[in-house]
C-alpha positions in Angstrom: 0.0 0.0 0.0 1.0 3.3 -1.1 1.2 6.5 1.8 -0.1 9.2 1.0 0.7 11.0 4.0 4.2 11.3 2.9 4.9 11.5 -0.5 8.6 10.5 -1.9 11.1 13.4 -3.6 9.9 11.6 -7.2 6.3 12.1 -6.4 6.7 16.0 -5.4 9.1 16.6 -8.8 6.4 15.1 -10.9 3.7 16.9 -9.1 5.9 20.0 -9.4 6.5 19.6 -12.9 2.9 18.8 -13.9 2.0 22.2 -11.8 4.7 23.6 -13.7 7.0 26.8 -11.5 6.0 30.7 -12.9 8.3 32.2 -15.1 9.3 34.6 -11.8 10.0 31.5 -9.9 12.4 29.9 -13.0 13.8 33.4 -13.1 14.6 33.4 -9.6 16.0 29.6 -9.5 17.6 29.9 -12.7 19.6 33.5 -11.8 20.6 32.4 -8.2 21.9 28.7 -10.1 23.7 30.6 -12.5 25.8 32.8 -10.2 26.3 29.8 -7.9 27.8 28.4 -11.1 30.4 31.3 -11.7 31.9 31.1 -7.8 31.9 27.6 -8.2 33.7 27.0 -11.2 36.4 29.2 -8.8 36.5 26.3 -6.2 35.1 23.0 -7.7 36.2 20.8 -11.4 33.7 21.0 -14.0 32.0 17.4 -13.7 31.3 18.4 -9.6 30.0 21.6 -10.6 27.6 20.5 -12.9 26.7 18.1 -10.3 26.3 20.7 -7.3 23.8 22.8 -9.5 21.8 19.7 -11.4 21.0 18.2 -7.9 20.1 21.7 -6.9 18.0 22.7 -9.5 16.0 19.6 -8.8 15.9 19.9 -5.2 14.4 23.7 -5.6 11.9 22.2 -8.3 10.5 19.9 -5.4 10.5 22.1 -3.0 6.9 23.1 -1.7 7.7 26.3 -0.6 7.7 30.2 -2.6 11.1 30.2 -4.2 11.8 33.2 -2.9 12.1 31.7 0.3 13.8 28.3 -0.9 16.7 30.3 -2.8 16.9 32.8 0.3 17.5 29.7 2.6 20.5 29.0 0.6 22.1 31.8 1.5 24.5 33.9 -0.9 25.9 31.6 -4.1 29.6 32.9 -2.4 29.2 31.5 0.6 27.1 28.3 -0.8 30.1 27.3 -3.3 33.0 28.3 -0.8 31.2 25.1 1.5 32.0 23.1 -1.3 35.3 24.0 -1.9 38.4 21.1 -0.9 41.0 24.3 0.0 38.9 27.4 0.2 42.9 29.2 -0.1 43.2 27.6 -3.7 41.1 29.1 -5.9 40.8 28.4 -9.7 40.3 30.7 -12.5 36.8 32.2 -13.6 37.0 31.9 -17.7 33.5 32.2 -17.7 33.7 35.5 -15.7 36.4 36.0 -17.9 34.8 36.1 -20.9 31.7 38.7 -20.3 34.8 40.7 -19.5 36.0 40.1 -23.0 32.9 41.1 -24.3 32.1 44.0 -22.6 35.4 45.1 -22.8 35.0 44.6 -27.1 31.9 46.6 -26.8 33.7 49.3 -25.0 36.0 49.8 -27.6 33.8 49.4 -30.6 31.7 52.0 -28.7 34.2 54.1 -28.5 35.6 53.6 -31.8 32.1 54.3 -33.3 31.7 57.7 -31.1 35.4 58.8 -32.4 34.4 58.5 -35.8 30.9 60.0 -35.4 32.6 62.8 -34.0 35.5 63.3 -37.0 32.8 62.8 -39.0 30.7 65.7 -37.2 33.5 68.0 -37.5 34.5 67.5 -40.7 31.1 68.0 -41.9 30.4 71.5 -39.9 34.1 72.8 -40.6 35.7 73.9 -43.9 37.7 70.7 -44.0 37.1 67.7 -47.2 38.3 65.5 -45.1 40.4 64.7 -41.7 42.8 62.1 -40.5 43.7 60.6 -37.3 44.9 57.4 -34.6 42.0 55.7 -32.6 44.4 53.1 -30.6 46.6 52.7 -33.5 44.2 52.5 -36.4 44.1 55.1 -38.7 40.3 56.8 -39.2 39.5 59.0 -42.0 36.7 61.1 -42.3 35.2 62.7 -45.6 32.7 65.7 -46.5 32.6 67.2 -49.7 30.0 67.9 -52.6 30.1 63.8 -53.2 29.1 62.7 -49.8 30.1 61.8 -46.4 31.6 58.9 -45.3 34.3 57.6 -42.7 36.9 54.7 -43.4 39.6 53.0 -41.4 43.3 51.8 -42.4 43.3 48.1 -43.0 46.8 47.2 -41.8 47.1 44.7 -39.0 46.3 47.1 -36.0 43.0 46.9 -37.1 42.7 43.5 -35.7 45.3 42.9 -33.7 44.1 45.9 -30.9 40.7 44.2 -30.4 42.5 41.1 -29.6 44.9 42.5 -27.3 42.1 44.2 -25.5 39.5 40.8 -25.6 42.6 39.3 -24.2 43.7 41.5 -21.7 40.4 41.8 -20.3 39.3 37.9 -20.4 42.7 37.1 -18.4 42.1 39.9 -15.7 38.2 39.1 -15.6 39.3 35.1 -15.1 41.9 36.2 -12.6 44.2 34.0 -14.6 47.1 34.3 -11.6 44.9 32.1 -9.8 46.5 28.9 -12.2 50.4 30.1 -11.5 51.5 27.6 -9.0 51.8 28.8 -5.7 55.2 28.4 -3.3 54.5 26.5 -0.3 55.9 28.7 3.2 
């Protein structure tokens, strides 16, 4: 005979998922899981990672209270992954972390680069000045006004993409904390 007084983890996740959670309560899970993930992946190897945050994700899908209150009982995702860590002193490096710095660091400069031409371009036009020349980190911009039309144009030597790789990769090393993967001397 089955009890129904006391239903097993399987029976709550398959009434869960036949309820279905609200989009704010899969917001909530799925934000708080995913920086969990990024301080994890500082202490913990990939497979136990993906582990920690499967087991969970389905533990928070079962549970019967708000999700507010289930993801609040976890405390912060810091202080969840540093439980987990083997030596809370040796950390790993973030790549993930390390890549939205990448990117918003290649949006920065395209940004910048865009707002730098707009501007030559701006001056050129209200000025006596056909065209102008000048540097933007190395690459050569040129902007044009005359009777023909207006336009902008950039050098095509090797600056052009070399700069946006130094910068990508400046930023994804410091944004992973890469230092964190030099060996360490033991006092």
């Amino acid at each position: 005979m089955i009890d129904q007084k006391h239903p097993t983890a399987d029976d709550l996740l398959a009434e869960r998922a036949a309820r279905g959670l609200s989009v704010a309560d899969r917001w909530r899970r799925d934000s708080y899981l995913q920086r969990l993930d990024w301080h994890l992946e500082a202490v913990v190897t990939g497979r136990e990672r993906r582990s920690i945050i499967r087991s969970l994700r389905d533990e928070l899908s079962v549970d019967q209270r708000p999700m507010t209150i289930a993801v609040a009982d976890l405390g912060s995702p810091r202080a969840l992954a540093a439980r987990y860590a083997d030596d809370p002193a040796r950390l790993r490096p973030t790549w993930s972390i390390g890549v939205i710095w990448g990117g918003v660091a290649i949006l920065a400069y395209w940004f910048s680069f865009a707002l730098f031409t707009l501007g030559m371009l701006s001056v050129v036009e209200q000025s006596t000045l056909d065209e102008a020349h000048a540097r933007f980190f190395f690459v050569d911009v040129l902007a044009f006004a005359n009777g023909d039309g207006i336009g902008v144009g950039w050098s095509g030597d090797v600056a052009w993409i070399l700069v946006p790789i130094v910068i990508i990769a400046v930023a994804v090393l410091v944004g992973a904390r890469c230092w964190r993967a030099l060996p360490r001397s033991r006092d």
